[in-house]
C-alpha positions as CSV (number, residue, x, y, z in Angstrom):
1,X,0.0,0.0,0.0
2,X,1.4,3.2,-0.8
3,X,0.5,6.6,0.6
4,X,1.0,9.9,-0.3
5,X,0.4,13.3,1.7
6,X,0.3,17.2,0.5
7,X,0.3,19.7,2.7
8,X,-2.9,21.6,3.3
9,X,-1.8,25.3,2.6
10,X,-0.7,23.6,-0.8
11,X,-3.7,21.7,-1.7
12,X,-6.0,24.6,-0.9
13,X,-3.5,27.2,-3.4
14,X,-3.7,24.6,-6.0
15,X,-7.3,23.3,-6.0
16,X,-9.0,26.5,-5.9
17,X,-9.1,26.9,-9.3
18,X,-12.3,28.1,-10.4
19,X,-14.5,28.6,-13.2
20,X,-14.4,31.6,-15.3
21,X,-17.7,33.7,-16.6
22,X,-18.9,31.0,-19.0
23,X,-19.9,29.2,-16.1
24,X,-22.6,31.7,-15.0
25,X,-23.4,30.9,-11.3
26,X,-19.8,30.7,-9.4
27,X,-18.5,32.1,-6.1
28,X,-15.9,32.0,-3.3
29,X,-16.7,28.5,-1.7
30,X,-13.5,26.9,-0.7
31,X,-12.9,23.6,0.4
32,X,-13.3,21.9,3.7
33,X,-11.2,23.1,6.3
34,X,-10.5,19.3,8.0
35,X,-7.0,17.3,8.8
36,X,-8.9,14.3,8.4
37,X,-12.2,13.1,7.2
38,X,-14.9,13.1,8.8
39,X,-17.9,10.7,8.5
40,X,-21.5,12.5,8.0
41,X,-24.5,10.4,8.6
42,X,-26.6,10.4,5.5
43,X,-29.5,12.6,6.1
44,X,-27.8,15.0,8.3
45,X,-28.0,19.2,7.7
46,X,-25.5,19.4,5.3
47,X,-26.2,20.2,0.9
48,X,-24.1,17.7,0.1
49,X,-21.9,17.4,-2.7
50,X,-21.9,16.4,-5.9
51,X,-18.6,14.5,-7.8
52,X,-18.7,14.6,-11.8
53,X,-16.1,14.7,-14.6
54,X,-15.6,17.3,-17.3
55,X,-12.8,17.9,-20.1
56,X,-10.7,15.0,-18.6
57,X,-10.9,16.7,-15.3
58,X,-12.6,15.6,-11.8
59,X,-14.1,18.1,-9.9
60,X,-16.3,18.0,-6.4
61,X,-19.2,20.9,-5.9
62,X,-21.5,21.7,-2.9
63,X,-24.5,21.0,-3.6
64,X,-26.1,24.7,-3.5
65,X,-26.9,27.5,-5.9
66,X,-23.8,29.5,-7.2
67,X,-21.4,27.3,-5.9
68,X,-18.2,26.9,-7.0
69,X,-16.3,23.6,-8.2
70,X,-13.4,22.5,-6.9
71,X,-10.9,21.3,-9.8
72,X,-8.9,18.1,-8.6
73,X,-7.2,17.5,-11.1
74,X,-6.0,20.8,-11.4
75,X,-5.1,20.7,-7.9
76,X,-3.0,17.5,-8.5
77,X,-1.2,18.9,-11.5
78,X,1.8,21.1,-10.4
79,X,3.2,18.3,-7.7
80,X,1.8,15.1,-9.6
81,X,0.8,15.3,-13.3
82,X,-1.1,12.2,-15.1
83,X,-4.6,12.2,-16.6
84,X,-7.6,11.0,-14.5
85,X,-10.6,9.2,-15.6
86,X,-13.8,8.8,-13.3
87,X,-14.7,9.8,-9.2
88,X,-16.9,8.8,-7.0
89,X,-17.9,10.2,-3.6
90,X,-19.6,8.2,-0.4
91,X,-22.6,8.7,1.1
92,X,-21.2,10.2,4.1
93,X,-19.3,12.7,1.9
94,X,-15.6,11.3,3.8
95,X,-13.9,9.5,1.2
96,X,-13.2,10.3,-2.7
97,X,-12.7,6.9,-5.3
98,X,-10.5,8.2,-7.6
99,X,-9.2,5.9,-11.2
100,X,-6.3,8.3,-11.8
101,X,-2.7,7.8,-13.8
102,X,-1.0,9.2,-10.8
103,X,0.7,8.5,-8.0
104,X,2.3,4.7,-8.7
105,X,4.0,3.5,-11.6
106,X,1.8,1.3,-11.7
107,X,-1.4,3.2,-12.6
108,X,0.7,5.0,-15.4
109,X,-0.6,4.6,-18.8
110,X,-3.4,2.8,-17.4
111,X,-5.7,4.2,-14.5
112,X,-6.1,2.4,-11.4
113,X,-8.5,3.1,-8.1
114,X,-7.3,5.9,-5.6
115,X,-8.8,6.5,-2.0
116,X,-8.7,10.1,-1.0
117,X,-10.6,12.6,1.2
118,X,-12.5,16.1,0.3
119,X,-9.6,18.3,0.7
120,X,-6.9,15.4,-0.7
121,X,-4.4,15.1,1.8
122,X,-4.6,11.3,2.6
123,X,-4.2,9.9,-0.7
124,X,-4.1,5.7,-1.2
125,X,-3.6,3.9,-4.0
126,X,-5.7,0.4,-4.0
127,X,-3.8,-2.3,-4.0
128,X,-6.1,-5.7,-3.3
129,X,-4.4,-9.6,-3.4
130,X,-1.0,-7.6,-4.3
131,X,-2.0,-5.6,-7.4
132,X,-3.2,-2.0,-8.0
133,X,-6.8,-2.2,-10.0
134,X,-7.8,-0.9,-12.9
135,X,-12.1,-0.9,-13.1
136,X,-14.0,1.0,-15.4
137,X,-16.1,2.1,-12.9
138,X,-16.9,2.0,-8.8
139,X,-18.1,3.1,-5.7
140,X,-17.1,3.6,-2.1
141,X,-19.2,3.2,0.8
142,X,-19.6,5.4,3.8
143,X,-16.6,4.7,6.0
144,X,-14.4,4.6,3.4
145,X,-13.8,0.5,4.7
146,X,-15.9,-0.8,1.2
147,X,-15.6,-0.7,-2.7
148,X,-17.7,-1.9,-4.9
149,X,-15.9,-1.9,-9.1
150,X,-16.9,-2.9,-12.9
151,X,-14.5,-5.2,-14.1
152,X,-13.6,-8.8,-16.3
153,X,-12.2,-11.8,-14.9
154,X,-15.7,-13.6,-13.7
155,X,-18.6,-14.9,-15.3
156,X,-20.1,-12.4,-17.4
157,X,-18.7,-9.6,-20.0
158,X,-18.5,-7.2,-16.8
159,X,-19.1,-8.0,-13.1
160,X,-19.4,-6.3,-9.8
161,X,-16.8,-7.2,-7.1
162,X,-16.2,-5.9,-3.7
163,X,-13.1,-5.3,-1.5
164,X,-13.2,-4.6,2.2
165,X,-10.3,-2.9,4.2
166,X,-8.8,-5.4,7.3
167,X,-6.7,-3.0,9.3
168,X,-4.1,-1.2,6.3
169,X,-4.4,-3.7,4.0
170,X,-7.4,-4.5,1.3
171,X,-9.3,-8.0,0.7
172,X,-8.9,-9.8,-2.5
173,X,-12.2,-9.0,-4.5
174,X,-15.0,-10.7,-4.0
175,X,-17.4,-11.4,-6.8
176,X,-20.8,-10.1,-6.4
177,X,-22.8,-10.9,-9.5
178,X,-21.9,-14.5,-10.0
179,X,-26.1,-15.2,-10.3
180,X,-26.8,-12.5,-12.8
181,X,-28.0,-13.7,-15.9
182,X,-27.1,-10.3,-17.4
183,X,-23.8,-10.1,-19.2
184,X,-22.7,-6.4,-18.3
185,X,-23.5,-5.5,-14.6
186,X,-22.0,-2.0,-14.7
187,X,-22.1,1.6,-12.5
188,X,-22.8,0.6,-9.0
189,X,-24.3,2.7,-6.4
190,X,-23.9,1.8,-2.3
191,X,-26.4,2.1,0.1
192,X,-25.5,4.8,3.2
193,X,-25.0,1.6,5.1
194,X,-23.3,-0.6,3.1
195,X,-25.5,-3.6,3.0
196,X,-26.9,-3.4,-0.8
197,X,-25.4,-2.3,-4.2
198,X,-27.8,-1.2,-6.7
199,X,-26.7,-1.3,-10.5
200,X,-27.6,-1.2,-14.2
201,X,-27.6,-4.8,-15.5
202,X,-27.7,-5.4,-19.3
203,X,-27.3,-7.5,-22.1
204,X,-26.0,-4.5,-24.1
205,X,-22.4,-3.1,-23.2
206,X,-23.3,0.6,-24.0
207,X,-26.8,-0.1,-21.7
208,X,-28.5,1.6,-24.1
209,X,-31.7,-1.1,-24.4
210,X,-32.3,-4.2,-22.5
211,X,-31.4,-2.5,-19.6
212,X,-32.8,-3.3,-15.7
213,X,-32.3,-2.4,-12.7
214,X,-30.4,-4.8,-10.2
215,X,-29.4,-5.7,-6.9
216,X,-27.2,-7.7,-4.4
217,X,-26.8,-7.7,-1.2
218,X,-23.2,-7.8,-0.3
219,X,-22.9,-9.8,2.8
220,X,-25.1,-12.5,1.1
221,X,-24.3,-11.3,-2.8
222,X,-27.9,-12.3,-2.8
223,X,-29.4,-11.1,-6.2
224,X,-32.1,-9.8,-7.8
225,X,-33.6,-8.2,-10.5
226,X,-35.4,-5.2,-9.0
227,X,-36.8,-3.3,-12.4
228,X,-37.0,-4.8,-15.7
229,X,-37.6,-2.2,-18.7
230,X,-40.9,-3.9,-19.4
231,X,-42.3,-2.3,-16.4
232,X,-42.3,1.2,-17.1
233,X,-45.2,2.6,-19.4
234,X,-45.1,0.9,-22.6
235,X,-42.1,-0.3,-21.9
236,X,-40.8,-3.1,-23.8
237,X,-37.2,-5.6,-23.9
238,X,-35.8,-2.8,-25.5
239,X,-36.2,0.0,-23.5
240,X,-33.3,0.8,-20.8
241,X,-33.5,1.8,-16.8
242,X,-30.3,2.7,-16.4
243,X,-27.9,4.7,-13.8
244,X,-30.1,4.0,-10.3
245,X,-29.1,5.4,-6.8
246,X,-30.7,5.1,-3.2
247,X,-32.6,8.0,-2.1
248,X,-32.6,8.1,1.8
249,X,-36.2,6.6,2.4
250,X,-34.8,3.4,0.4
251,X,-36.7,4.5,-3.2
252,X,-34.7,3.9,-5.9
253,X,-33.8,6.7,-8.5
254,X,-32.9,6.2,-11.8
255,X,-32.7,6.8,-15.9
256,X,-35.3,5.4,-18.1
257,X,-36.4,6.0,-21.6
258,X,-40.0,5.1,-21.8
259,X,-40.9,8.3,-22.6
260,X,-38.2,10.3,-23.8
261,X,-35.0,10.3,-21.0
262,X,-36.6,11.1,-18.0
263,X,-35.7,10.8,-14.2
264,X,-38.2,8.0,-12.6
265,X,-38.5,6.9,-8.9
266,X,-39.5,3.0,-7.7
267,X,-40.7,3.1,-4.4
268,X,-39.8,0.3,-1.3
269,X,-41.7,-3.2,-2.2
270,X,-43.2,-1.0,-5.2
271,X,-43.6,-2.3,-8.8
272,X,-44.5,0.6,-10.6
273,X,-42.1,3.4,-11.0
274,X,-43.0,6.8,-10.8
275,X,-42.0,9.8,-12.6
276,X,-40.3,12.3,-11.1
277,X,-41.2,15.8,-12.8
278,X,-43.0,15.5,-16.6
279,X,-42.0,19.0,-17.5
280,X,-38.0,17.7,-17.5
281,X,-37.1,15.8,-20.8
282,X,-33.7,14.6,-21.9
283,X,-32.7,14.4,-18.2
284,X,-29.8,11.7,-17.4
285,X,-28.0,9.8,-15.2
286,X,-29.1,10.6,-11.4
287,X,-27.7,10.5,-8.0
288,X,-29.2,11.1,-5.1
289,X,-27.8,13.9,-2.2
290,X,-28.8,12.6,1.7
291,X,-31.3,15.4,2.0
292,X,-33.1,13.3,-1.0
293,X,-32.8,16.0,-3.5
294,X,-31.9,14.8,-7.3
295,X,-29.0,15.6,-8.9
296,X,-29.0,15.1,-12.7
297,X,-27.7,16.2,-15.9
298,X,-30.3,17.9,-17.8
299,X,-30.2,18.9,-21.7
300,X,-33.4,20.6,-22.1
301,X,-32.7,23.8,-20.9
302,X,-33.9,26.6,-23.1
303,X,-30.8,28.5,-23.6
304,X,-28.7,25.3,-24.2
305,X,-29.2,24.8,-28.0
306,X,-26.3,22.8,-28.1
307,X,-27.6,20.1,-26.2
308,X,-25.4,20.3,-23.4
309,X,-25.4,17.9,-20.4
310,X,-26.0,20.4,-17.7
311,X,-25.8,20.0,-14.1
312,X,-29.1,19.8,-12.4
313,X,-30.6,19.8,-8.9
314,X,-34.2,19.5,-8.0
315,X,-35.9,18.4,-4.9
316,X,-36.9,14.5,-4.4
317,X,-40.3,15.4,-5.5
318,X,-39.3,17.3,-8.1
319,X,-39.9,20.7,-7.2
320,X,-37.7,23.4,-6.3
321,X,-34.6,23.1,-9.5
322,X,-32.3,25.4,-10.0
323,X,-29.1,25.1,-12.6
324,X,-25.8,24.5,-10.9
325,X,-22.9,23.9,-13.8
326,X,-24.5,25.1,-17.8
327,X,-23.0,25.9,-20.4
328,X,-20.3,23.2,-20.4
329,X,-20.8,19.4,-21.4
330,X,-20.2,17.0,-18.2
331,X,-19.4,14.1,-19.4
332,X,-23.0,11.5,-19.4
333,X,-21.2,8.9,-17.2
334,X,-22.4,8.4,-13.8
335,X,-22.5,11.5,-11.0
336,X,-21.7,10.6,-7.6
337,X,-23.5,12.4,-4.8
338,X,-22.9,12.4,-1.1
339,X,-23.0,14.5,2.5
């Protein structure tokens, strides 16, 4: 395991880098003041914060109008240049999962999973059963002690797998999707405590049709299919649910294109989904914040002819939106959202 640690005066120099005019609705919001992380129940009196990727940089945002974004990779740059590729935040807001070129020789040329906090001083580069990983996609649980990851090597096209931390070192992975009879089970989402995964499981690798909904629990890796895309209004085998999250009362929020790309809500021991808001079209890929508003990136704005994927939040029951990132095209591939 190999850790590295940057002094906080430097960290906050080089990662306030903001946004210029283009961005509309910026201001002075710095990053949080803490030595070490500190765990926020989900749920608690805090906005939350929101973790996306644009122009093959990672940035982190609180999750309030005219906030500013906090450029990572920018941050990284001047001490420890190399290109970075996805992030996810925990529930609890704590801990950063990083795939990232830097910081071991290992991860050059090829990006491999990095555990950091908010204001990146403790920064750890994964290394489970003696190798560094290199997963398309993941997510950490509140604690900072679980990560769920995309990757080959089992069963199917793509599988989920977990590692656990014992102590300073990390489990071998542990495969979670062995009973899926889907080939790619892709872009997991953790529940605030750690005892499910919920995740897009398809037949087609770009998830763009025959796409459900799925779930395992991760002590048990019991699965199951929790959506199927023929539930939705007229939905059929080709239609997609894709890009689900837990909202704090256990719903789960997610992508589907029954009717145009809307944001759609399936309630505990429900069947039927819900829509969220009608009037919001072209709307992708949510997360969910612990205060249960939706984050989500919307291309339907009026003034965004270009089709843009813009960052949107609204609240759970879809009231209350505002704009937080336009005019800039995040990249469509999975937000993460925590405290």
């Amino acid at each position: 395991m190999r850790k590295w640690t940057l002094g906080i005066l430097g960290i906050m120099v080089m990662g306030l880098v903001y946004f210029g005019a283009t961005w509309g609705r910026v201001s002075g919001a710095a990053p949080r003041q803490a030595n070490t992380p500190t765990p926020t129940a989900a749920g608690a009196d805090t906005p939350g914060h929101i973790a996306f990727v644009l122009n093959d940089h990672l940035y982190l945002i609180e999750a309030t109008e005219s906030a500013t974004p906090i450029d990572i990779s920018a941050a990284w740059d001047e001490n420890t240049p190399g290109a970075d590729a996805w992030v996810d935040i925990s529930p609890d807001g704590a801990w950063l999962l990083i795939s990232t070129e830097r910081f071991d020789s290992e991860c050059t040329g090829w990006a491999c999973m990095v555990l950091t906090d908010p204001i990146l001083e403790h920064i750890e580069v994964i290394r489970s059963a003696g190798a560094v990983w290199h997963p398309e996609d993941g997510a950490i649980a509140s604690g900072g002690n679980l990560i769920i990851f995309t990757d080959g090597g089992g069963p199917h096209e793509r599988d989920l797998w977990a590692i656990t931390r014992d102590g300073e070192a990390w489990s071998a992975p542990q495969l979670l999707t062995a009973d899926s009879p889907y080939a790619f089970n892709l872009f997991p989402a953790v529940a605030d405590d750690g005892s499910t995964v919920v995740f897009t499981c398809t037949h087609d690798a770009y998830a763009i049709e025959q796409s459900a909904v799925c779930e395992v629990e991760i002590e048990t890796v019991a699965f199951q299919t929790v959506l199927m895309p023929e539930q939705g209004p007229g939905g059929t085998a080709k239609n997609a649910t894709i890009h689900p999250d837990y909202a704090p009362d256990g719903s789960i929020v997610f992508e589907a294109d029954w009717q145009g790309e809307q944001i759609w809500r399936l309630a505990p021991e429900a069947t039927t989904p819900e829509l969220v808001n009608p009037d919001f079209s072209n709307d992708n890929s949510p997360c969910v914040l612990p205060d249960g508003r939706i984050v989500s990136l919307w291309l339907g704005r009026a003034d965004n002819t270009d089709g843009l994927h813009e960052l949107k939040v609204m609240n759970a029951d879809g009231t209350g939106d505002f704009m937080l990132v336009i005019d800039q095209d995040i990249v469509d591939g999975g937000l993460g959202c925590g405290a």
